[in-house]
Residue frames as a rotation matrix with the C-alpha (Angstrom) as fourth column:
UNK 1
0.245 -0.969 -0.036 10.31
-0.098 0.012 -0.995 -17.21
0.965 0.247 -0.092 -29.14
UNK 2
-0.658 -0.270 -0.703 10.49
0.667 0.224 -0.711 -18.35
0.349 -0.936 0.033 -25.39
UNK 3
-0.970 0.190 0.149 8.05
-0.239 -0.849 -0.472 -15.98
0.037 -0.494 0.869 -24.37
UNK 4
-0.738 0.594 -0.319 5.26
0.635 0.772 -0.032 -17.10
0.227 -0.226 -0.947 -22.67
UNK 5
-0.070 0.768 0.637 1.93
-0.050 -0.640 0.767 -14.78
0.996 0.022 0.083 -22.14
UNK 6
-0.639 -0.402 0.656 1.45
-0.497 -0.436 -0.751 -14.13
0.588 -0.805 0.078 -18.15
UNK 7
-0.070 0.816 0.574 -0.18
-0.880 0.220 -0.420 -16.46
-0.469 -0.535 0.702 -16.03
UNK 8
0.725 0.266 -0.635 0.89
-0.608 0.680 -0.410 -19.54
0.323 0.683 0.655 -18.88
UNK 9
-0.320 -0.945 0.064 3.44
-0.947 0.317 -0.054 -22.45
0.030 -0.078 -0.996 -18.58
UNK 10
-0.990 0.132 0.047 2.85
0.117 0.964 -0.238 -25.77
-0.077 -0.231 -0.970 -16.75
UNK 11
-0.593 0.695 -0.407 -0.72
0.342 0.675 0.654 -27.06
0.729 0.248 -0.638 -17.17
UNK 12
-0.240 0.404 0.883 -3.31
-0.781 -0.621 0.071 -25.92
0.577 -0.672 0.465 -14.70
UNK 13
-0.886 0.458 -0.067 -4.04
0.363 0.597 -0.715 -29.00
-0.288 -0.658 -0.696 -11.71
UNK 14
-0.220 0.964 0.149 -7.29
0.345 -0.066 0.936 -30.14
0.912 0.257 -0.318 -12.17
UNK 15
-0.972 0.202 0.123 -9.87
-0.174 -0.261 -0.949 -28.52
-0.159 -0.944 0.289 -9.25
UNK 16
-0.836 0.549 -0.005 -12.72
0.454 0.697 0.554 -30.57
0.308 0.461 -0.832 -9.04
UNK 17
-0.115 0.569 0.814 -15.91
-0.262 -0.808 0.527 -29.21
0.958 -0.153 0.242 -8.49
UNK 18
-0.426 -0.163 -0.890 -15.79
0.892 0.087 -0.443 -29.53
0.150 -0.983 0.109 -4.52
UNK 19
0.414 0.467 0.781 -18.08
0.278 -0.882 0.379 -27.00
0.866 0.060 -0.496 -2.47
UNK 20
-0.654 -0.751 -0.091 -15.57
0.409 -0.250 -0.877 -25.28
0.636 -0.611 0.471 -0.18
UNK 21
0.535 0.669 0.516 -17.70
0.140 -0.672 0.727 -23.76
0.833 -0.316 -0.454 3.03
UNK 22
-0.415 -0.588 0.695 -16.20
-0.209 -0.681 -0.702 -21.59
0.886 -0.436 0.159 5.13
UNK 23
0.182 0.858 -0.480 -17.88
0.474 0.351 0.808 -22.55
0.861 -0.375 -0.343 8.58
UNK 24
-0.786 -0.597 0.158 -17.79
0.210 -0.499 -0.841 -20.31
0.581 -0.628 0.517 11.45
UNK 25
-0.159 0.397 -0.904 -19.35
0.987 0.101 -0.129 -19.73
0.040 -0.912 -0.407 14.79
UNK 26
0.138 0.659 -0.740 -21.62
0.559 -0.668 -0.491 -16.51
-0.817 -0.346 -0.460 14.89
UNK 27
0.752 0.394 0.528 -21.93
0.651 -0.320 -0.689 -13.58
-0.103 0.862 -0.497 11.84
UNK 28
-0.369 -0.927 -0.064 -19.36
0.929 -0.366 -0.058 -11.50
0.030 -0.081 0.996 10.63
UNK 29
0.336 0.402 -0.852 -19.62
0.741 -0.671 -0.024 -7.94
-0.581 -0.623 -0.524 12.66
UNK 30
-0.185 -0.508 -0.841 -17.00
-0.360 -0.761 0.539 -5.22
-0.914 0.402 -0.042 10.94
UNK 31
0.621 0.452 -0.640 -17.61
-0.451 -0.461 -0.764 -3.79
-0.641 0.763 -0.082 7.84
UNK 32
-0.309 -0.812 -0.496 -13.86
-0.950 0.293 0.113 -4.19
0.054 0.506 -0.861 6.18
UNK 33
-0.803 -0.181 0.568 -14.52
-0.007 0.956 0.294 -8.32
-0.596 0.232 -0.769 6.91
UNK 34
0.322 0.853 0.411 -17.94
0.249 0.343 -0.906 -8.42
-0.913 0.394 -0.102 5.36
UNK 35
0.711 -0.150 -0.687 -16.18
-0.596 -0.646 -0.476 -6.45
-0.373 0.748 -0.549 2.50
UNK 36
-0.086 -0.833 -0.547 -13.48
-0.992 0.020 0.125 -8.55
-0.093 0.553 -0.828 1.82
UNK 37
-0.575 -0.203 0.793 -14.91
-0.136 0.979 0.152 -11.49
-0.807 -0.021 -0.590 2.32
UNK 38
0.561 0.810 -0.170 -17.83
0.072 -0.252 -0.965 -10.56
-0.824 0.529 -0.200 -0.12
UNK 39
0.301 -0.783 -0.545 -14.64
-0.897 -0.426 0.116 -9.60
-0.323 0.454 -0.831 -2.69
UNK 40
-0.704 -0.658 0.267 -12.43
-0.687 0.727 -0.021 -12.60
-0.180 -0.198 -0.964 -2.10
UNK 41
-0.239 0.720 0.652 -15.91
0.102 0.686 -0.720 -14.76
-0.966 -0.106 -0.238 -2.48
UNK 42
0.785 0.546 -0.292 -16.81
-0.360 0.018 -0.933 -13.58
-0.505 0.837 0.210 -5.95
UNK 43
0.281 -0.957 0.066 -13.25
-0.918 -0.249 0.309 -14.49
-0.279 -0.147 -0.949 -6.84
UNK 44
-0.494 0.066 0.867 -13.68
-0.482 0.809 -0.336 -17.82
-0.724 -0.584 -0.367 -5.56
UNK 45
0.537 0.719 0.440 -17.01
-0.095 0.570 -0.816 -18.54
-0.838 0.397 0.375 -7.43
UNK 46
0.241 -0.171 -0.955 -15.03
-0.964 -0.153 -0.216 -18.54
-0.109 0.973 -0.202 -10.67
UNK 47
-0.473 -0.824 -0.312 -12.99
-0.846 0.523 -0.100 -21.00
0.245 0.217 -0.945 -9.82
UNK 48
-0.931 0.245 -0.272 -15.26
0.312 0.919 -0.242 -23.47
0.190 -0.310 -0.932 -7.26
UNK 49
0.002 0.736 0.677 -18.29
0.025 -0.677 0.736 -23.04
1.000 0.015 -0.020 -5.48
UNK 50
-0.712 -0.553 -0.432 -17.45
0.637 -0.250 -0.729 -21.29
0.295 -0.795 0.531 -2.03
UNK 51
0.178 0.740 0.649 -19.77
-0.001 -0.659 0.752 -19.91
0.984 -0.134 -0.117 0.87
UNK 52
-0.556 -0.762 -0.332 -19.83
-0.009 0.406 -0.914 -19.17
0.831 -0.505 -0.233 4.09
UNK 53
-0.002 0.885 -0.465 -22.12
0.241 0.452 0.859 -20.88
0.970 -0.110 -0.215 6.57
UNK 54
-0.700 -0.283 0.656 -22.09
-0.589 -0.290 -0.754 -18.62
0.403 -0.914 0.036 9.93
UNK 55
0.022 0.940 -0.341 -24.09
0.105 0.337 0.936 -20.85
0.994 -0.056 -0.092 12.27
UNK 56
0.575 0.198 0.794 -25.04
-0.454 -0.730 0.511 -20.00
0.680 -0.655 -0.330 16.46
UNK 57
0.483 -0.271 0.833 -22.97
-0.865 0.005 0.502 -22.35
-0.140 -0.963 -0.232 18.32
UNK 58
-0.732 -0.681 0.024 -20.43
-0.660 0.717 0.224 -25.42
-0.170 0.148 -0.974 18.64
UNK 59
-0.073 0.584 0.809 -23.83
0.412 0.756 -0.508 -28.31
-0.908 0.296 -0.295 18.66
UNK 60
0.661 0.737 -0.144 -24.69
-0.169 -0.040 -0.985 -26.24
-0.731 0.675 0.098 15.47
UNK 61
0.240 -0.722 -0.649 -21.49
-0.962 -0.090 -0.256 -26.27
0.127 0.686 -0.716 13.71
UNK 62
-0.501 0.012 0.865 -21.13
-0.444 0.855 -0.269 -30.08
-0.743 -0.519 -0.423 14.78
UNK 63
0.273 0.720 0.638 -25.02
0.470 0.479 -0.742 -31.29
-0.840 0.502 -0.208 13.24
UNK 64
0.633 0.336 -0.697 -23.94
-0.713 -0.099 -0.694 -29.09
-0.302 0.937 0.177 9.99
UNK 65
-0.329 -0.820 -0.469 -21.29
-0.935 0.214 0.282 -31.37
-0.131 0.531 -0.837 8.92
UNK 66
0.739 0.667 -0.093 -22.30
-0.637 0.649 -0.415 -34.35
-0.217 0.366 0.905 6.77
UNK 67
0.520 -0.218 0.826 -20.88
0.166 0.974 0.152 -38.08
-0.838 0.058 0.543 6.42
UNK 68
0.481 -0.182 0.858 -18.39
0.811 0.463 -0.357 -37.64
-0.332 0.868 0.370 3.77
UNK 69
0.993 0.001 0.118 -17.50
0.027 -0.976 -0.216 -34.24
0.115 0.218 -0.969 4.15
UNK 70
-0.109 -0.922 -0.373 -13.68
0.880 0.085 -0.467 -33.30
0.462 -0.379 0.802 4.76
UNK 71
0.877 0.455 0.151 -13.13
0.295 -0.760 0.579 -31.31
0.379 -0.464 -0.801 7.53
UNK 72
0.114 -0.985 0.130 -10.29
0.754 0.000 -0.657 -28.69
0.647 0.172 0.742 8.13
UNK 73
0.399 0.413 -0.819 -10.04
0.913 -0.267 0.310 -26.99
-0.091 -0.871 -0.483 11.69
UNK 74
-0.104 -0.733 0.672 -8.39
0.217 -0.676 -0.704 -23.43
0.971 0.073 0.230 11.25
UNK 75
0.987 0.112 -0.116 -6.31
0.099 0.142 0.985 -23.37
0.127 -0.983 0.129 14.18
UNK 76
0.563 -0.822 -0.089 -3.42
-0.761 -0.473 -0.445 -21.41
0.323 0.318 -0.891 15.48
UNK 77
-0.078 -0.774 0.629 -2.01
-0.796 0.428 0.428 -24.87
-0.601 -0.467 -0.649 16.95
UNK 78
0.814 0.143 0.563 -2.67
0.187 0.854 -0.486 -26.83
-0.550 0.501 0.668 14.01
UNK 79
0.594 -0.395 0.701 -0.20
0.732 0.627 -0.266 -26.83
-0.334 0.671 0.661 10.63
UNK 80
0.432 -0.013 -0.902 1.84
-0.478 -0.851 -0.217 -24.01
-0.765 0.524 -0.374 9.26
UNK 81
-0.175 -0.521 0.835 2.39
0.932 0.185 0.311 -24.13
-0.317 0.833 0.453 5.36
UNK 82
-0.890 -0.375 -0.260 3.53
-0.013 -0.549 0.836 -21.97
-0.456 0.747 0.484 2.73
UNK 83
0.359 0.716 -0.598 0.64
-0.827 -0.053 -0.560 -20.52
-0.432 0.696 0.574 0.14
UNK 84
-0.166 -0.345 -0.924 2.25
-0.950 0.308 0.056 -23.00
0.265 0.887 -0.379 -2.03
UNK 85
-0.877 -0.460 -0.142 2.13
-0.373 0.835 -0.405 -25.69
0.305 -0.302 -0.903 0.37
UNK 86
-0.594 0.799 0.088 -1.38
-0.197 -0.039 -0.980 -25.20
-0.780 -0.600 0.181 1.15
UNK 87
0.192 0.882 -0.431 -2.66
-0.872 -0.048 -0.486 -25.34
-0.450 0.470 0.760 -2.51
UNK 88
-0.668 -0.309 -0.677 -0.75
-0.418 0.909 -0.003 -28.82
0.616 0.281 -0.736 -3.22
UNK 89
-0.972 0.119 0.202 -2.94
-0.073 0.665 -0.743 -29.41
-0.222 -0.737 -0.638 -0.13
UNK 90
-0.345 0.857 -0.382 -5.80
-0.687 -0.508 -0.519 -28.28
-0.639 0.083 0.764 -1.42
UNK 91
0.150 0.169 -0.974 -5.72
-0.985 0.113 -0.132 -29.98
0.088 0.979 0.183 -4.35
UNK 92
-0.849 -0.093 -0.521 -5.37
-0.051 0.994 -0.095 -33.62
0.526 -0.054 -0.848 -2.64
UNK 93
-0.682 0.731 0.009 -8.27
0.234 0.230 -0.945 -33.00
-0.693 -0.642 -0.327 -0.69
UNK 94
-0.060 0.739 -0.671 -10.32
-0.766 -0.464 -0.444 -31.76
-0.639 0.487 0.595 -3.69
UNK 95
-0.606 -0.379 -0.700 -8.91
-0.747 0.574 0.336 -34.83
0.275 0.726 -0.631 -5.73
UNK 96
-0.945 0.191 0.267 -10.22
-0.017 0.784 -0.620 -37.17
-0.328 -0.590 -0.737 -3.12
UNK 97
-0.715 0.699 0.012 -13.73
0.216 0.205 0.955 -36.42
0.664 0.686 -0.298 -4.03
UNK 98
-0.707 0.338 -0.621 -15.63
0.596 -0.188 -0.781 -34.91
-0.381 -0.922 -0.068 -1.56
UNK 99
0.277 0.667 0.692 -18.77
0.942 -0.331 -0.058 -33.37
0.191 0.667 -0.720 -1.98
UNK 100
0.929 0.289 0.233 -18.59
-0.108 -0.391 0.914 -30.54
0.355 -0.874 -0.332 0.65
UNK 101
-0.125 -0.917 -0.379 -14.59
0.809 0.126 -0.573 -29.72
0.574 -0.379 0.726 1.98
UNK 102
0.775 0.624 0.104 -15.52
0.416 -0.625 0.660 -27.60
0.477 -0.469 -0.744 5.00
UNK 103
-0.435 -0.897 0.075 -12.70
0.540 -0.327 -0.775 -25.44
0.720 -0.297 0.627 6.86
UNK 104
0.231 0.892 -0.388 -13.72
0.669 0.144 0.729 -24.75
0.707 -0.428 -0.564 10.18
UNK 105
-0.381 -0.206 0.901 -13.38
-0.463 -0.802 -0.378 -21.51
0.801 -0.561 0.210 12.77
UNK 106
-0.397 0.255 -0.882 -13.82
0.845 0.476 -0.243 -22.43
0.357 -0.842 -0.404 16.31
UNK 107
0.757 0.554 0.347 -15.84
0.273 -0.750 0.603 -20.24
0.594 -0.362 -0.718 18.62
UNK 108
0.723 -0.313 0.616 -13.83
-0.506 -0.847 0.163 -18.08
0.471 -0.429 -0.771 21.31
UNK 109
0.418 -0.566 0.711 -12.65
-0.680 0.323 0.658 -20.94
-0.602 -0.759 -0.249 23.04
UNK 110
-0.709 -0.574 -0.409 -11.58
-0.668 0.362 0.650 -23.21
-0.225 0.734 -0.640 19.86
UNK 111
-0.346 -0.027 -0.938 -12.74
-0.649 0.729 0.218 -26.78
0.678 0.684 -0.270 19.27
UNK 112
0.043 -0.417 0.908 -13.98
-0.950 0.264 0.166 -29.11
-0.309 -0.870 -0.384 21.59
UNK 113
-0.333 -0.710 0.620 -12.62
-0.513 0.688 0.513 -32.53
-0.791 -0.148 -0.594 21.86
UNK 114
0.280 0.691 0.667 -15.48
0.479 0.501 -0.721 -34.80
-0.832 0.521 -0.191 19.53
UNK 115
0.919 0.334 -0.211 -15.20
0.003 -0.540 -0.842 -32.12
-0.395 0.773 -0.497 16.80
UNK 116
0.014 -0.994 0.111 -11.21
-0.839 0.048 0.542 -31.86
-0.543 -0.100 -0.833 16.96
UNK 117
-0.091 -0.291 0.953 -11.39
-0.296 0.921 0.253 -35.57
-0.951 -0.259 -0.170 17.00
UNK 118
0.238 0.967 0.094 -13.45
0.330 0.011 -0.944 -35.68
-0.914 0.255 -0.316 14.04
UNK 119
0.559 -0.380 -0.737 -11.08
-0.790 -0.515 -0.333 -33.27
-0.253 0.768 -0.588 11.35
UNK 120
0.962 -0.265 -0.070 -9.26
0.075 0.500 -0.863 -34.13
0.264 0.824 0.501 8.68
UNK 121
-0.264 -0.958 0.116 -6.51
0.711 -0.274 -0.648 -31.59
0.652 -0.089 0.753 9.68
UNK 122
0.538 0.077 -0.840 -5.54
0.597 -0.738 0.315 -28.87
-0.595 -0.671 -0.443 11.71
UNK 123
0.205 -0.369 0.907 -4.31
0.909 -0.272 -0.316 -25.99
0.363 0.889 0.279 9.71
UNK 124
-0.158 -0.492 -0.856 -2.42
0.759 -0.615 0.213 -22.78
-0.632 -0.616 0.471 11.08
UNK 125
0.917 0.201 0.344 -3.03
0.337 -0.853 -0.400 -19.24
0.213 0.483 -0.850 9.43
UNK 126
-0.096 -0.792 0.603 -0.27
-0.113 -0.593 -0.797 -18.00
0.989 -0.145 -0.032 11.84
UNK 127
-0.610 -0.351 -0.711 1.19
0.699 0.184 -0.691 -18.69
0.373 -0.918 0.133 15.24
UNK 128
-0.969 0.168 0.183 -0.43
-0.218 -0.927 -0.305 -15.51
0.119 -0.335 0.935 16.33
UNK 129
-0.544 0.838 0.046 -4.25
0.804 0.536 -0.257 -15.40
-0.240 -0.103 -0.965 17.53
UNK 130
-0.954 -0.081 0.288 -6.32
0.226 -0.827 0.515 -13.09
0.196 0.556 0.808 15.38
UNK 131
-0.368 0.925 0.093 -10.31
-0.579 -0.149 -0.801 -11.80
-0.728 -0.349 0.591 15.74
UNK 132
-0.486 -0.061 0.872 -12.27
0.210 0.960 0.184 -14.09
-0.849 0.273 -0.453 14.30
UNK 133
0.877 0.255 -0.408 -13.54
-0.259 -0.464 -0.847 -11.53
-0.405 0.848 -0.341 11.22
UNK 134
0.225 -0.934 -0.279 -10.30
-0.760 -0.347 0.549 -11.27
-0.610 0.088 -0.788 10.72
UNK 135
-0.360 -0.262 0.895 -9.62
-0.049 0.964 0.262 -14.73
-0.932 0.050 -0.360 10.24
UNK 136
0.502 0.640 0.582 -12.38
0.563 0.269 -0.782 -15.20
-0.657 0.720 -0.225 7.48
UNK 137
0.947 0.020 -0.319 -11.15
-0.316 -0.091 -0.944 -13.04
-0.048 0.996 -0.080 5.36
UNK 138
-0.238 -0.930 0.282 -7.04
-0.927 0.304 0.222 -13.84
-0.292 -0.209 -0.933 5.65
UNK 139
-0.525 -0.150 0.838 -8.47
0.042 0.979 0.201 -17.41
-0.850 0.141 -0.507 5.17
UNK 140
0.652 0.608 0.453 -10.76
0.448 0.173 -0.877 -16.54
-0.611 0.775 -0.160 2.01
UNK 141
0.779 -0.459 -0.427 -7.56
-0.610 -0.713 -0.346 -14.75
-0.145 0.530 -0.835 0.40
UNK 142
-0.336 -0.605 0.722 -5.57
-0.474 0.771 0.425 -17.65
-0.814 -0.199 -0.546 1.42
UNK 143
0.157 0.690 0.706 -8.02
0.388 0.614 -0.687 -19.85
-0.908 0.382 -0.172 -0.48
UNK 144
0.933 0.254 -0.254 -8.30
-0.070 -0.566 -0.822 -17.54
-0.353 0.784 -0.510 -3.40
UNK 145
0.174 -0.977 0.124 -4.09
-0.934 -0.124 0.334 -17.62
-0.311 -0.174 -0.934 -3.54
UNK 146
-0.401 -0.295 0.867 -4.20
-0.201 0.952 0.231 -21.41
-0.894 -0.082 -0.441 -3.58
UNK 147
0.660 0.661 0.357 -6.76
0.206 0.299 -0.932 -21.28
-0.723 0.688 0.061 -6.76
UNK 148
0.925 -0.225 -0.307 -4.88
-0.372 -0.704 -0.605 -18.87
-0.080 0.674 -0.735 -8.47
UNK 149
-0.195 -0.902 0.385 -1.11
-0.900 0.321 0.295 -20.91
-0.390 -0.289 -0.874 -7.63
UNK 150
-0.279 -0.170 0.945 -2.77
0.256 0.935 0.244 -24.38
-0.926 0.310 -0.217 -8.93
UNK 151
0.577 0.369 0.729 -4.20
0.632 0.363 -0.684 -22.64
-0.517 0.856 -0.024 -12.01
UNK 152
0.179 -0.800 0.572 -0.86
0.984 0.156 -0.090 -21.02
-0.017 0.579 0.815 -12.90
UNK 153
0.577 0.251 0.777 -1.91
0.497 -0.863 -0.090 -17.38
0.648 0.438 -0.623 -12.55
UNK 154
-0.196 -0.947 0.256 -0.06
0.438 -0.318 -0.841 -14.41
0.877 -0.052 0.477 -11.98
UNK 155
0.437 0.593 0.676 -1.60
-0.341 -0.586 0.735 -13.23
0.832 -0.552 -0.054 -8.91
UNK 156
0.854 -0.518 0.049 0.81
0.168 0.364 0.916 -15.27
-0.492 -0.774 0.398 -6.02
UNK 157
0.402 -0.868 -0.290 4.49
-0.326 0.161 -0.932 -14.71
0.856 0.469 -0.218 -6.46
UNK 158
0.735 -0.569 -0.369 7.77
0.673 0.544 0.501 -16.55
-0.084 -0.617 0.783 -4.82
UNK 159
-0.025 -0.935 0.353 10.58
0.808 -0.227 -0.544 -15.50
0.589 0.271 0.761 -4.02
């Protein structure tokens, strides 16, 4: 009778299988990030397959990225969107077909030029500049938000 079970309505957007890797310059140090990112990762696996690939320096985070890959810098001078605006984004870069949609952390000093040059986008968390644990998880909850917003569920609200 109009009444819809929670978390139904509009279709779910397709999310192709796309492996999402977190990429980030050295290991994560504090407990609370390793926790939440560990959390916010099983989460994830339901939906895609999602890791994150800590490697030792800017040449290494460079040679991992592969021909074909999409790359997304997280950077406080790059985009700001809306959760909402971020999984419409999601979901055109997963459409596209990529094996491998990588979302990159810069080391202390950010990006340099070649690698910059190189992204898809530049994507803002927040105007603010945060530790870079931090980041990971804020951006694996992001992520998790955007699944959970294209497949209809009640876990993001507006308003």
């Amino acid at each position: 009778m109009g009444l819809e079970p929670k978390g139904l309505g509009a279709e779910p957007k397709l999310t192709p299988q796309v492996e999402i890797i977190l990429l980030v310059v050295g290991s994560t140090q504090v407990e609370y990030a390793k926790e939440g990112i560990a959390d916010f990762g099983k989460r994830l696996n339901h939906y895609t397959r999602f890791r994150v690939e800590a490697v030792r320096d800017r040449a290494a985070q460079k040679s991992f990225v592969k021909a074909g890959d999409v790359v997304v810098l997280l950077d406080e001078r790059g985009t700001h969107l809306t959760s909402v605006a971020f999984a419409d984004r999601l979901q055109k870069w997963m459409n596209a077909g990529p094996k491998r949609l990588i979302f990159a952390v810069g080391d202390a000093y950010g990006f340099d030029a070649e690698f910059r040059a190189g992204a898809s986008f530049e994507l803002a968390l927040s105007a603010m500049t945060f530790p870079h644990d931090l980041v990971r998880v804020l951006f694996a909850e992001q992520l998790y938000r955007a699944f959970s917003i294209l497949r209809n569920e009640p876990y993001h609200h507006e308003g």
